[in-house]
Backbone as CSV, one residue per row, in Angstrom:
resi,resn,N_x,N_y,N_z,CA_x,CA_y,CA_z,C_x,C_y,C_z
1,UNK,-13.424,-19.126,39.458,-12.007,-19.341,39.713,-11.648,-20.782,39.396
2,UNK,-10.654,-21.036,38.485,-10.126,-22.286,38.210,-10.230,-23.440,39.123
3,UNK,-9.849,-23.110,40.597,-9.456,-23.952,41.225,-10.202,-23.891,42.418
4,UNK,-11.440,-23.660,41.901,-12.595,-23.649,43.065,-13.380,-25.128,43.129
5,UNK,-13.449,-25.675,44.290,-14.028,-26.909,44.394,-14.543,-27.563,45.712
6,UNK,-15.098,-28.541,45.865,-15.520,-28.915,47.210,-15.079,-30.384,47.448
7,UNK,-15.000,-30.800,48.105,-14.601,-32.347,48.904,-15.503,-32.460,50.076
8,UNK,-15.097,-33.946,50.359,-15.530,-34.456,51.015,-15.696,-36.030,51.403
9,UNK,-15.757,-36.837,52.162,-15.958,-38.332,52.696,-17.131,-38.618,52.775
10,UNK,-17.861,-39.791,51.440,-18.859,-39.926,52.032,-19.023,-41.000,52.880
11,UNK,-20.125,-41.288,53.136,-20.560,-42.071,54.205,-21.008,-43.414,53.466
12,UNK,-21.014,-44.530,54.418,-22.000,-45.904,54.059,-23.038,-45.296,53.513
13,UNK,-23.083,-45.802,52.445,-24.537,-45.682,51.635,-25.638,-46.218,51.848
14,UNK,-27.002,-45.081,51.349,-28.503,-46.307,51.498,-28.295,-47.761,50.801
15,UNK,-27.546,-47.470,49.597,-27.967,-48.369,48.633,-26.708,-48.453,47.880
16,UNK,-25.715,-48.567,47.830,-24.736,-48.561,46.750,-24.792,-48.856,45.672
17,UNK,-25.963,-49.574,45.301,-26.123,-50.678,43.825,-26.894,-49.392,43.455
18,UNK,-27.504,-48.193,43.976,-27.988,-47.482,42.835,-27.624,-45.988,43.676
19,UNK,-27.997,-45.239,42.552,-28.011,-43.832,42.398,-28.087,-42.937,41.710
20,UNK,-28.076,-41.735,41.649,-28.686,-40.971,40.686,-27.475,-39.573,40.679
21,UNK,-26.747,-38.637,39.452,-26.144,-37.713,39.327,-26.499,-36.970,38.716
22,UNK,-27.006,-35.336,38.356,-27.624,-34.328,38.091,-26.787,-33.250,38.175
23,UNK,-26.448,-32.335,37.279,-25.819,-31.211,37.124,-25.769,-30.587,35.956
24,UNK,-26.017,-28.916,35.933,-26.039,-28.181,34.585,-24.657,-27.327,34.816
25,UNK,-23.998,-27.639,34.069,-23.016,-26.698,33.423,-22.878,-26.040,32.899
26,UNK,-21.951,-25.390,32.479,-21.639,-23.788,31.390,-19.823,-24.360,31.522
27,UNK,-19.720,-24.584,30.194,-18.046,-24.880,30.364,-17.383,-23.785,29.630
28,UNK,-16.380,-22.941,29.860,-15.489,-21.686,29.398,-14.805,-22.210,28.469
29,UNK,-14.405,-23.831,28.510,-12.904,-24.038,27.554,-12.972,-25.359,28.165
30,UNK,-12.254,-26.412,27.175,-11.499,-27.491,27.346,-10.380,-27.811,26.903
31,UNK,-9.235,-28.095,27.786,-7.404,-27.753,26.869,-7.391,-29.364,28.050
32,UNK,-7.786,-29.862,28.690,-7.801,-31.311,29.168,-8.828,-32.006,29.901
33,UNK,-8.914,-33.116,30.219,-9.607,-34.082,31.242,-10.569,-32.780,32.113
34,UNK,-11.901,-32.954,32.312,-12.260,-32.033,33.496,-13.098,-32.865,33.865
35,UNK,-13.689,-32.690,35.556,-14.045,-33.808,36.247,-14.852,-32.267,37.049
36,UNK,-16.422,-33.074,37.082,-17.424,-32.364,37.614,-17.526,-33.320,39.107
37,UNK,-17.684,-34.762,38.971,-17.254,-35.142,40.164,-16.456,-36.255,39.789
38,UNK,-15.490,-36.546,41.431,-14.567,-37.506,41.246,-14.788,-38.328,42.581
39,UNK,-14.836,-39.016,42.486,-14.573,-40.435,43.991,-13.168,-41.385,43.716
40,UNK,-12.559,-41.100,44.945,-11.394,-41.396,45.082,-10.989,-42.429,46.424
41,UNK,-10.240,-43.552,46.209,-9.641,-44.373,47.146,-7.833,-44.153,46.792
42,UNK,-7.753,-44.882,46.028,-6.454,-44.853,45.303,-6.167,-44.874,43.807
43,UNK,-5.294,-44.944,43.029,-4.733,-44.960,41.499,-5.504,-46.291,40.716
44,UNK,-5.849,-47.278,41.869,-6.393,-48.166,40.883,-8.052,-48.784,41.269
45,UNK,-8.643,-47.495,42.403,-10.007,-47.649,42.728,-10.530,-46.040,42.603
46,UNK,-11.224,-45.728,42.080,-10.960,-44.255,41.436,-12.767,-44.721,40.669
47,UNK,-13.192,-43.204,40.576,-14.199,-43.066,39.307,-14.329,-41.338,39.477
48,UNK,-14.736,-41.368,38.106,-15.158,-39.758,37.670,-16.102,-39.731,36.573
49,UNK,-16.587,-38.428,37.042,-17.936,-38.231,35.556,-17.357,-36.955,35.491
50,UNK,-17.581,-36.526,34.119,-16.793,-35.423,33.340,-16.509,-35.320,31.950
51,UNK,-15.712,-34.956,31.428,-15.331,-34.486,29.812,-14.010,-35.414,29.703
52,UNK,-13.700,-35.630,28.641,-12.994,-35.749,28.071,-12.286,-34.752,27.226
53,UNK,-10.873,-34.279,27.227,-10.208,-33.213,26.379,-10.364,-32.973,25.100
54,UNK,-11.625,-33.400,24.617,-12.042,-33.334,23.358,-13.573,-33.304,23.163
55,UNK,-14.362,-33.244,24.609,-15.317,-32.751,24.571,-16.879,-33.895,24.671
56,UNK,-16.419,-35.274,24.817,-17.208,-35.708,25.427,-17.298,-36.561,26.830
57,UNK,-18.755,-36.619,26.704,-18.977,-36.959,27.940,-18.852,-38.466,28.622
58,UNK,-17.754,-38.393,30.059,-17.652,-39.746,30.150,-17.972,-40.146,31.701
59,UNK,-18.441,-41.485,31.993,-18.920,-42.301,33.430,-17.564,-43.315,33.268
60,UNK,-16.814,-42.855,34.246,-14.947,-44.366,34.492,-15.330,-44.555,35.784
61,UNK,-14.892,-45.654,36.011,-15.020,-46.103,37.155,-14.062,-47.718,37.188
62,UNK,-12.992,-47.380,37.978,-11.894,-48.757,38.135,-11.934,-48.968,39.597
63,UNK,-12.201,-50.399,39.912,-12.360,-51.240,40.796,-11.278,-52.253,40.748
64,UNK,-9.713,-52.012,41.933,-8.669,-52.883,41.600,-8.148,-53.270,40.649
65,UNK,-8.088,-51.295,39.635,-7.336,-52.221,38.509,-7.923,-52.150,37.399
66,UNK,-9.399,-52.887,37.345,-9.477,-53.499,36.470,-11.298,-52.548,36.426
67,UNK,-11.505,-52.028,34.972,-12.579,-51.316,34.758,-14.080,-51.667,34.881
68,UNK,-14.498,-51.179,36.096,-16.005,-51.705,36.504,-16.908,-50.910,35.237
69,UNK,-16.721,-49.492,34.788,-17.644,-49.783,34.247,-16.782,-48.052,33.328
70,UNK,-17.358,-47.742,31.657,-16.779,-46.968,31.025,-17.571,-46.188,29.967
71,UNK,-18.184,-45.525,30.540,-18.936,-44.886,29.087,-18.299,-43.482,28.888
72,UNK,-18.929,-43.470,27.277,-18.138,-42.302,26.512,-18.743,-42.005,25.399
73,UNK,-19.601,-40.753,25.723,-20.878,-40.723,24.328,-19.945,-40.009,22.762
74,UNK,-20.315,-40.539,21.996,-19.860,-39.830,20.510,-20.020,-38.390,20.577
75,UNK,-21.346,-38.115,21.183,-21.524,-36.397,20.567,-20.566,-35.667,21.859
76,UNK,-20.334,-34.398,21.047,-19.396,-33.576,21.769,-20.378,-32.433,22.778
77,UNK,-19.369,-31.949,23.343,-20.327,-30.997,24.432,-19.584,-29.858,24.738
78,UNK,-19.205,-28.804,24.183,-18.191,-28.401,24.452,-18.435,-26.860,23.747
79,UNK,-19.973,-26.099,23.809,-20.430,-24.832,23.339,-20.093,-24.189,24.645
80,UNK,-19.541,-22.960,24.709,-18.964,-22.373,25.365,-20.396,-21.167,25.747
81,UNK,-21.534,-21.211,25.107,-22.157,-20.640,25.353,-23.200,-20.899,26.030
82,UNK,-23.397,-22.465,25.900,-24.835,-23.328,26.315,-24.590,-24.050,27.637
83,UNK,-25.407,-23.850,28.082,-25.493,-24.434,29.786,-26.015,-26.022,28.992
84,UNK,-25.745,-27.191,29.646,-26.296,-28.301,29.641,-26.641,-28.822,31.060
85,UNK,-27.741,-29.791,30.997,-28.360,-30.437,32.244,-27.964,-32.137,31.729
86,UNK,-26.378,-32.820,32.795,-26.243,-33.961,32.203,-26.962,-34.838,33.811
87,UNK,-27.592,-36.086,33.392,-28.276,-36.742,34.445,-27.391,-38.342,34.271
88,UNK,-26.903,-38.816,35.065,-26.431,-40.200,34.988,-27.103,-41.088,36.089
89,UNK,-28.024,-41.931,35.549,-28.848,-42.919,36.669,-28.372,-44.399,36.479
90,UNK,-27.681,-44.857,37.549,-27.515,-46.052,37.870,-28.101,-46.696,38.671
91,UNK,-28.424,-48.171,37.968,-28.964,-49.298,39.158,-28.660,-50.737,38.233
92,UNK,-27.648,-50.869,39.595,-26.432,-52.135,39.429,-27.755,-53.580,39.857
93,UNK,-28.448,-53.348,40.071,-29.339,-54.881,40.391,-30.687,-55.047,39.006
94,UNK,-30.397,-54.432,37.854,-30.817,-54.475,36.589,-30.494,-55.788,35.782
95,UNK,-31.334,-56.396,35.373,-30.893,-57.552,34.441,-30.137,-57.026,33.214
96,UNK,-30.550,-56.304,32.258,-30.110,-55.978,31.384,-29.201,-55.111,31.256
97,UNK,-27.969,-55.213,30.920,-26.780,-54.894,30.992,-26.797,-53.283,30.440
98,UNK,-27.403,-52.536,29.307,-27.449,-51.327,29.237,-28.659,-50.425,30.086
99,UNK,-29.074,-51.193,30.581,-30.025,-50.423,31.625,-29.365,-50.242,32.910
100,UNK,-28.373,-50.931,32.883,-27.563,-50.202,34.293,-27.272,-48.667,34.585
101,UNK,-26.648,-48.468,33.710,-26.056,-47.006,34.007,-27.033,-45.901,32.453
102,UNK,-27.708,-44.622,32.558,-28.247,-44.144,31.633,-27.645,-43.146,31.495
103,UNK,-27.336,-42.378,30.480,-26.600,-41.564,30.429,-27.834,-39.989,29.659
104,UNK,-28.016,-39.163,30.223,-28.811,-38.279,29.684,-28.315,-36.750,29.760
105,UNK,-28.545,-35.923,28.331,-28.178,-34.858,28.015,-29.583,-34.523,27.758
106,UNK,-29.692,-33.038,28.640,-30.808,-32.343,27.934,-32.015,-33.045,28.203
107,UNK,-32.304,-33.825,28.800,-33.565,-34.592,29.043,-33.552,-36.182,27.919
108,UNK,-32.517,-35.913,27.171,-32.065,-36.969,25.924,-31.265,-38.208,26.210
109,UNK,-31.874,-39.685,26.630,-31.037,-40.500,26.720,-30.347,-40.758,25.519
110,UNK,-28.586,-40.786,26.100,-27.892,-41.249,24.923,-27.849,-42.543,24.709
111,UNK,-27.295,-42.855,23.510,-27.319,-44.191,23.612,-26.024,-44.694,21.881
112,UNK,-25.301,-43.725,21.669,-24.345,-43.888,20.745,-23.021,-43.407,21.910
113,UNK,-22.075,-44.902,22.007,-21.030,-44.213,22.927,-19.547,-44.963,22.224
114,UNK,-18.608,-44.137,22.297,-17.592,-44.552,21.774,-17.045,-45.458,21.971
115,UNK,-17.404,-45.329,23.565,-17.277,-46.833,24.570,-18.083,-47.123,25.362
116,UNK,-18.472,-48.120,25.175,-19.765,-48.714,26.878,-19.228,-50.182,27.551
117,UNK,-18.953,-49.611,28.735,-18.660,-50.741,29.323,-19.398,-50.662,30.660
118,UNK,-20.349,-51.653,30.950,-21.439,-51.329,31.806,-21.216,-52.247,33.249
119,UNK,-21.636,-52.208,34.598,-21.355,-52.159,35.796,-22.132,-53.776,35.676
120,UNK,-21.061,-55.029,36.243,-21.642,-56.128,36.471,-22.737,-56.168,37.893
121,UNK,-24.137,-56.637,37.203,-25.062,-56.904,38.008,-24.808,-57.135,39.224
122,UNK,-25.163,-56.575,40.575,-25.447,-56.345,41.967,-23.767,-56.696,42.234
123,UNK,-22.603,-55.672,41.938,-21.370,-55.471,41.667,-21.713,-54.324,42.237
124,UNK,-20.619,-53.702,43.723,-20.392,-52.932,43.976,-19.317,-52.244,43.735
125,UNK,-19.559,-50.594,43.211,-18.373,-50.116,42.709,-17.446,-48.925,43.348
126,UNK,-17.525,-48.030,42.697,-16.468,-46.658,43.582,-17.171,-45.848,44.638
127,UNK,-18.560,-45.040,42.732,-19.293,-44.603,42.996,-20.248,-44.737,44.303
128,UNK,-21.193,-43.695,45.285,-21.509,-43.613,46.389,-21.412,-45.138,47.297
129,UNK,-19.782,-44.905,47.664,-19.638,-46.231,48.747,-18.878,-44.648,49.493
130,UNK,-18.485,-45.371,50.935,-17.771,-44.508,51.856,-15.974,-44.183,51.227
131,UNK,-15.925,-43.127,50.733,-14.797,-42.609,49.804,-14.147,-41.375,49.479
132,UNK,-12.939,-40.885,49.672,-13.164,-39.594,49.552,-13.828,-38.962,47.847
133,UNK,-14.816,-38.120,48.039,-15.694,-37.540,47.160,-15.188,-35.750,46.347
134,UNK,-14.758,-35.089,45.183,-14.561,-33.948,44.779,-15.544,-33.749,44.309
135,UNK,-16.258,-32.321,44.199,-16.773,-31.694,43.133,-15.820,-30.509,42.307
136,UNK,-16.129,-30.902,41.148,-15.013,-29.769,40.594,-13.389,-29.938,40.570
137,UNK,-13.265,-30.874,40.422,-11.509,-31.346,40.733,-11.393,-32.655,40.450
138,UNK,-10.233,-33.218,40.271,-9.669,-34.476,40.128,-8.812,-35.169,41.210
139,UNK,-9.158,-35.753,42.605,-8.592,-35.562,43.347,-6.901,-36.424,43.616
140,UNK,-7.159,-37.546,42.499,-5.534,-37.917,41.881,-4.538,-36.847,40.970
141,UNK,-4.823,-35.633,41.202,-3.907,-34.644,40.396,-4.485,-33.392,40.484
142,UNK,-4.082,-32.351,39.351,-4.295,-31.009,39.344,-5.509,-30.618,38.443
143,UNK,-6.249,-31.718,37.890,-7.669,-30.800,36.917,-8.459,-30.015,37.447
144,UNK,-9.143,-29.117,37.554,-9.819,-28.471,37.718,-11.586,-28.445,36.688
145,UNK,-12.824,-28.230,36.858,-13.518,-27.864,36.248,-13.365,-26.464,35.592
146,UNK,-13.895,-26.377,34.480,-13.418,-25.108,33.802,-14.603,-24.069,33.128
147,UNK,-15.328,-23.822,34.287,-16.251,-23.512,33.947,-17.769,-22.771,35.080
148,UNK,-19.190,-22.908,35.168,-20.043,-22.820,35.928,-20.852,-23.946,36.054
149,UNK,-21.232,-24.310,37.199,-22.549,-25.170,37.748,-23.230,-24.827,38.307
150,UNK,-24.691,-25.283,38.345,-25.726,-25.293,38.872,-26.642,-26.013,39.294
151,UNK,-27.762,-26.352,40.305,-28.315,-27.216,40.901,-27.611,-28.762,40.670
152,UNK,-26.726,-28.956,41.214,-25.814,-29.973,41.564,-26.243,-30.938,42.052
153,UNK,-26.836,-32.445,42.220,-27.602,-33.154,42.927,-26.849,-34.559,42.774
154,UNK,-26.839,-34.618,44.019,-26.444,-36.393,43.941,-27.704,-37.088,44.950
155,UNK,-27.589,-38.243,44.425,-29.263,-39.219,44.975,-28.146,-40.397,45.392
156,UNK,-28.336,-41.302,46.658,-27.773,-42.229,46.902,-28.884,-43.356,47.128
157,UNK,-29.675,-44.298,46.335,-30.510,-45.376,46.812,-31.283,-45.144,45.532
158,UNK,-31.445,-44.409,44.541,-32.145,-44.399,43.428,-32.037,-44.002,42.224
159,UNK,-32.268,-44.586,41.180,-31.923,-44.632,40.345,-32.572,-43.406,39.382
160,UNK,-33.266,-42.449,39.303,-33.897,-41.364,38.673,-33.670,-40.971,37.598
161,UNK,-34.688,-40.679,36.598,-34.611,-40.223,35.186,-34.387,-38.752,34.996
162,UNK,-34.199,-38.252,34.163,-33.556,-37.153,33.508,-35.135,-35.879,33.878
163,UNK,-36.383,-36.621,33.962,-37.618,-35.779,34.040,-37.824,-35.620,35.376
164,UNK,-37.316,-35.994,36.131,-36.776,-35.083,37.756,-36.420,-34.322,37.862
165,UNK,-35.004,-33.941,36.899,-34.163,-32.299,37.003,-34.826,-31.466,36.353
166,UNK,-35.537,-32.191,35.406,-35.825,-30.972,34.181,-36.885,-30.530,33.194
167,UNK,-37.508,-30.273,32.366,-39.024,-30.313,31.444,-38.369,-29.640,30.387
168,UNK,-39.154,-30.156,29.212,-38.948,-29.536,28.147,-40.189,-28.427,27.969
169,UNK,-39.729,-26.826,27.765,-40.697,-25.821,28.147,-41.085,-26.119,26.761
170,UNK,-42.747,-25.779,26.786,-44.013,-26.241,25.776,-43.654,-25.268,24.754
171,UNK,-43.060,-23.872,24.786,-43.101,-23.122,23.890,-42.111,-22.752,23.009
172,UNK,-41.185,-23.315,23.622,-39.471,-23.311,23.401,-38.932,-24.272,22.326
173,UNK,-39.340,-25.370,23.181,-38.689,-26.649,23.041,-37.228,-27.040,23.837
174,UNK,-36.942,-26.003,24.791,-35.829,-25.662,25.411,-35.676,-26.498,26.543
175,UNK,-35.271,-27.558,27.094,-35.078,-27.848,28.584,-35.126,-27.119,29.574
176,UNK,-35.478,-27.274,30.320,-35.059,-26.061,31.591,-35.152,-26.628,32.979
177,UNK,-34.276,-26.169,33.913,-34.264,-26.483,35.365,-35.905,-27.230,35.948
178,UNK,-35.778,-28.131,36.535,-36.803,-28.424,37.594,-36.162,-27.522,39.203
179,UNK,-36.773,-26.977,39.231,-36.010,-25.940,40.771,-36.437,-26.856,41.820
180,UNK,-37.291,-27.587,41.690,-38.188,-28.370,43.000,-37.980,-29.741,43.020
181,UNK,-36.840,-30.435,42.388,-36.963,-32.068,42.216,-37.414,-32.544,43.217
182,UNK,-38.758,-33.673,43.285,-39.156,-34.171,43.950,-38.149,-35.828,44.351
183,UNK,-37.260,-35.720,44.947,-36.322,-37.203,45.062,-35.763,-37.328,46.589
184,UNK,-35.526,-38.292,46.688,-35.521,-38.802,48.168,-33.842,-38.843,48.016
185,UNK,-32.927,-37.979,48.578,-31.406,-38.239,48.389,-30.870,-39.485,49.582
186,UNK,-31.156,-39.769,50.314,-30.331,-40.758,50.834,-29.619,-40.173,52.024
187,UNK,-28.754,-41.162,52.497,-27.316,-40.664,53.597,-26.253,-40.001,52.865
188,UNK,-25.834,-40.352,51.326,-24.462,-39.804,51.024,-25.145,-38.252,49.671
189,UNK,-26.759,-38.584,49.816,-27.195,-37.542,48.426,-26.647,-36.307,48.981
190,UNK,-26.887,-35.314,48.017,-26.818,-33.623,48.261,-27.424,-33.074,47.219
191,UNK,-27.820,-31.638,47.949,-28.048,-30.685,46.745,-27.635,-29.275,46.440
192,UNK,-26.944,-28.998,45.805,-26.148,-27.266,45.493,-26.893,-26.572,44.628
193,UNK,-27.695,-25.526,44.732,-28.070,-24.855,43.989,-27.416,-24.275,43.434
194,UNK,-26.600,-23.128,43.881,-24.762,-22.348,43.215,-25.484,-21.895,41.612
195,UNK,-27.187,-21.121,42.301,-27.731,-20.377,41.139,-27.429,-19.163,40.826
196,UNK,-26.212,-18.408,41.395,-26.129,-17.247,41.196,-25.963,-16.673,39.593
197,UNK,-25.380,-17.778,38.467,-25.530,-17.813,37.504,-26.169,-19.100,36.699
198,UNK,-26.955,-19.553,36.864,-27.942,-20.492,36.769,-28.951,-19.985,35.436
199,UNK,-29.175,-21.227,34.371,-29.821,-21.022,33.123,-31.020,-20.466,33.224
């Protein structure tokens, strides 16, 4: 259903300077903006991970205004048939400025983005601070996710790679679910399985 989604407030975080986001999708269609999750204060403290109306994948995040941090990979994502497993690991106390935030498809760090604008060192941002939190919605307006998810995971205190959610099966070459991630979620982490249609 279009307009199926969850909320919520999170809490003081373990760690705000890091964390970890995990989720496989199945998207039906893209006709605008869709937001798998959103963290919300107000119009000008806001972040979301999600699509873009043209099919790629983006990490926004505005802090008073003014953009803490902006990625936006070149390749598109937008097969109406293929489940994807996207992983976004941040850790804001990184020296090196593209090692802050990683952006991974498929077990595949990207690293061609239309835009990168990366989170200033031990800079606290939207993402897991105490805030109201959506899954599946945009909570400054009417978007909706447009589509299915599965094993849904948020990590609050660590920063985790893409080979937590997932393995590339030996015979395939196919990615596939880790059902058992071994990760320590924190005070604000979670986990949704919502395998009833699951890859």
């Amino acid at each position: 259903m279009a307009s199926t989604h969850l909320t919520r407030t999170s809490e003081t975080p373990t760690n705000a300077l890091k964390w970890t986001f995990s989720c496989w999708v199945k998207m039906s269609g893209i006709s605008e903006d869709m937001y798998i999750l959103d963290f919300f204060t107000n119009s000008t403290n806001r972040a979301k991970i999600g699509f873009s109306n043209t099919g790629d994948f983006m990490v926004f995040e505005e802090v008073g205004s003014a953009t803490s941090q902006s990625l936006r990979t070149t390749a598109l994502h937008r097969d109406p048939g293929a489940w994807y497993n996207f992983v976004v690991a941040c850790d804001r106390t990184l020296a090196t400025e593209a090692d802050r935030t990683k952006v991974y498809v498929n077990g595949v760090q990207q690293t061609s983005f239309s835009t990168a604008t990366y989170p200033t060192q031990n800079v606290t941002g939207i993402i897991n601070t105490a805030v109201s939190t959506a899954i599946g919605k945009n909570l400054n307006g009417t978007s909706y996710f447009n589509g299915l998810m599965s094993y849904v995971s948020f990590v609050d205190g660590t920063a985790y790679d893409a080979s937590y959610f997932g393995e590339t099966n030996a015979a395939t070459g196919i990615w596939k679910i880790n059902t058992s991630p071994s990760v320590t979620y924190g005070t604000n982490g979670f986990f949704l399985k919502m395998d009833t249609s699951s890859p």
